[in-house]
C-alpha positions in Angstrom: 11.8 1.7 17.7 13.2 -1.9 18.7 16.9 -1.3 17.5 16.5 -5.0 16.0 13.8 -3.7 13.8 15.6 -1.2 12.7 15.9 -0.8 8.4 19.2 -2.2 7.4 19.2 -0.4 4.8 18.5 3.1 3.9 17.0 3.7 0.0 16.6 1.1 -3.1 15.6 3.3 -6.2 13.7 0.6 -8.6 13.5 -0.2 -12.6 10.9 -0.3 -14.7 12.0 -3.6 -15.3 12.6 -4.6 -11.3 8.4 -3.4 -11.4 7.9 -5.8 -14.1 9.2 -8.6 -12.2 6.8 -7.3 -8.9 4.1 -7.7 -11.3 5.3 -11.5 -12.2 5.5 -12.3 -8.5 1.9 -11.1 -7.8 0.0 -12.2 -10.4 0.1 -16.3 -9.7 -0.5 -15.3 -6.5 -3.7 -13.2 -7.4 -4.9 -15.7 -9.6 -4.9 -18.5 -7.4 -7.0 -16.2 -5.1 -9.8 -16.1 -7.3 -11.8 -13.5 -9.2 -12.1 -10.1 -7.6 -15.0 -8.4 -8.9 -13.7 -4.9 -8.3 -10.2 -3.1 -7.6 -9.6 -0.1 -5.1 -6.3 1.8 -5.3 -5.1 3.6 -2.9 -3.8 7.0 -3.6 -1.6 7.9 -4.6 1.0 5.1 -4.3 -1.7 2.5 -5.5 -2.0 4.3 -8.9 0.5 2.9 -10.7 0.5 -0.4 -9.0 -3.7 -0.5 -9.5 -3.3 0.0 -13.1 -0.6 -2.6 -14.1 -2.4 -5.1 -11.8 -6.3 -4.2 -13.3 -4.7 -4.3 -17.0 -2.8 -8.1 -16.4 -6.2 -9.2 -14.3 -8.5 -8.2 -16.4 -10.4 -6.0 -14.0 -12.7 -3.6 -15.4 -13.8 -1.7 -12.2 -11.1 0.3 -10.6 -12.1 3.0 -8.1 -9.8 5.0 -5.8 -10.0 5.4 -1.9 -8.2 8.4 -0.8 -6.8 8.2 2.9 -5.5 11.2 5.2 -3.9 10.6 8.4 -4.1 14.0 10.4 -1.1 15.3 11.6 -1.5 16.2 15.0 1.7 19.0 16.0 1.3 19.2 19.2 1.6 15.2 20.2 4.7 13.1 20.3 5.2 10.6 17.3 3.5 7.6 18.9 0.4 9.3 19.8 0.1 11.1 16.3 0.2 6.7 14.8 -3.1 6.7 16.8 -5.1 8.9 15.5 -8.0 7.9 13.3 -7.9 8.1 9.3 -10.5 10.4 7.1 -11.7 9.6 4.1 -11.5 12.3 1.8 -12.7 9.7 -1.4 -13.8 6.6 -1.0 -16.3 3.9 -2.6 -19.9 4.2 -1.8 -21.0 0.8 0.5 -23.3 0.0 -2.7 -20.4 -0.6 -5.2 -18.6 -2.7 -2.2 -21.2 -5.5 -0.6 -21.2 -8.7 -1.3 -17.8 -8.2 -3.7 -14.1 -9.5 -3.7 -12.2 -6.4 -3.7 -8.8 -6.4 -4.4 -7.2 -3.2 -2.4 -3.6 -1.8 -4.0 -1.1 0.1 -2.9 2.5 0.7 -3.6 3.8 -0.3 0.3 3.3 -1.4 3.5 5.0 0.5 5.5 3.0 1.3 8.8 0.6 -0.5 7.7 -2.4 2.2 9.0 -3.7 3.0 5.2 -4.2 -0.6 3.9 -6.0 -1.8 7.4 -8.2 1.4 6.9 -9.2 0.6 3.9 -9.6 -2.5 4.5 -11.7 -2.4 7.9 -14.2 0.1 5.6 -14.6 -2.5 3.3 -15.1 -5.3 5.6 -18.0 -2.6 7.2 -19.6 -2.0 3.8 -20.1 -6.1 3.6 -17.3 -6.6 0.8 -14.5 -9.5 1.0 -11.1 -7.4 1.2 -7.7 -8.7 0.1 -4.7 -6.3 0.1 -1.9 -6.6 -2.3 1.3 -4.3 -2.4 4.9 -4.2 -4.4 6.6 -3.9 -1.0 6.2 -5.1 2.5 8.3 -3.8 5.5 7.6 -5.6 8.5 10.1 -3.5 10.1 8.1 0.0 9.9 4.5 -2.2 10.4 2.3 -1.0 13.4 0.2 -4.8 13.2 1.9 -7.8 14.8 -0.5 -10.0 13.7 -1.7 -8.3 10.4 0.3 -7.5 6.9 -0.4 -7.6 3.3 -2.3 -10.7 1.8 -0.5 -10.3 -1.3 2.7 -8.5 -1.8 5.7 -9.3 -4.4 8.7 -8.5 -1.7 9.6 -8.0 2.0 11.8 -4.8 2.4 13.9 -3.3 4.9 14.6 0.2 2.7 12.6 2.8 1.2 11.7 2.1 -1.5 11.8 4.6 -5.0 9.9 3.7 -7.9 10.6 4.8 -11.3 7.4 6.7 -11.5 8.7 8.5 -8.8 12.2 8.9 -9.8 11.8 11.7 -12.3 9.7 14.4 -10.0 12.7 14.5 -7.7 13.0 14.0 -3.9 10.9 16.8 -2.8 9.6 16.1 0.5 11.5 13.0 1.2 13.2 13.3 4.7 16.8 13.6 3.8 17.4 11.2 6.9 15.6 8.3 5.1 17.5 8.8 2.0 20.6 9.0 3.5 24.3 8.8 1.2 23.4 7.2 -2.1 
């Protein structure tokens, strides 16, 4: 990594009520967009997200998309950022054409999960938008791509409340860092 892209900082645990104010930073945006005639969230970060966002929007259809990115042991770090997604849930092309769909995750980190998603959706003849809490252009893979919607740029990682009480279990202790 570019050592001026480097994350400045190492963790930012969140509030309920710092989510609240997310949610107040997306939803002018998202309403000036339009309509979206369906949601997909992205598990399992988009959960959350997906539900306070289809409650405030009014959106009635919510379906999930769930994305695996293979972990491939035996290649270096860059080539394991190539290799291609699976699906193991996703939206059938029916439920998708000719619809807005607003696509929700938690954060943009890489980048690789929300483009997926939205790449199948473009395919299955929908109109994609991506919305998330958090952007980090810092960790992003896509000079030219990022979120169309999201309520912050970050340089951290980034712990939300939901996440808070389960513990740290299978966080890298590198990326939490002192704190």
């Amino acid at each position: 990594m570019d050592p001026s892209r480097r994350p400045l900082r190492r963790q930012e645990k969140l509030t309920w009520e710092e989510v609240d104010k997310l949610v107040d930073v997306l939803l002018p945006q998202l309403r000036a967009a339009g309509s979206f005639d369906a949601m997909i969230v992205i598990t399992r970060g988009g959960i959350v997200p997906g539900g306070l966002l289809s409650e405030a929007l009014d959106i009635t259809n919510v379906l999930t998309a769930a994305v695996d990115f293979p972990r491939e042991f035996d290649h270096d770090d860059k080539t394991r950022l190539l290799v291609w997604p699976s699906f193991l849930q996703f939206p059938d092309d029916a439920l998708l054409a000719d619809r807005r769909i607003l696509i929700v995750d938690d954060v943009w980190g890489s980048g690789r999960t929300s483009t997926s998603v939205k790449s199948r959706c473009q395919s299955a003849g929908a109109t994609p938008f991506t919305c998330v809490f958090h952007f980090n252009p810092y960790r992003s893979l896509f000079s030219r791509a990022e979120p169309d919607f999201y309520a912050a740029i970050t340089d951290a990682f980034i712990i939300y409340p939901w996440e808070a009480d389960r513990g740290l279990r299978g966080i890298p202790a590198d990326v939490l860092g002192p704190n």
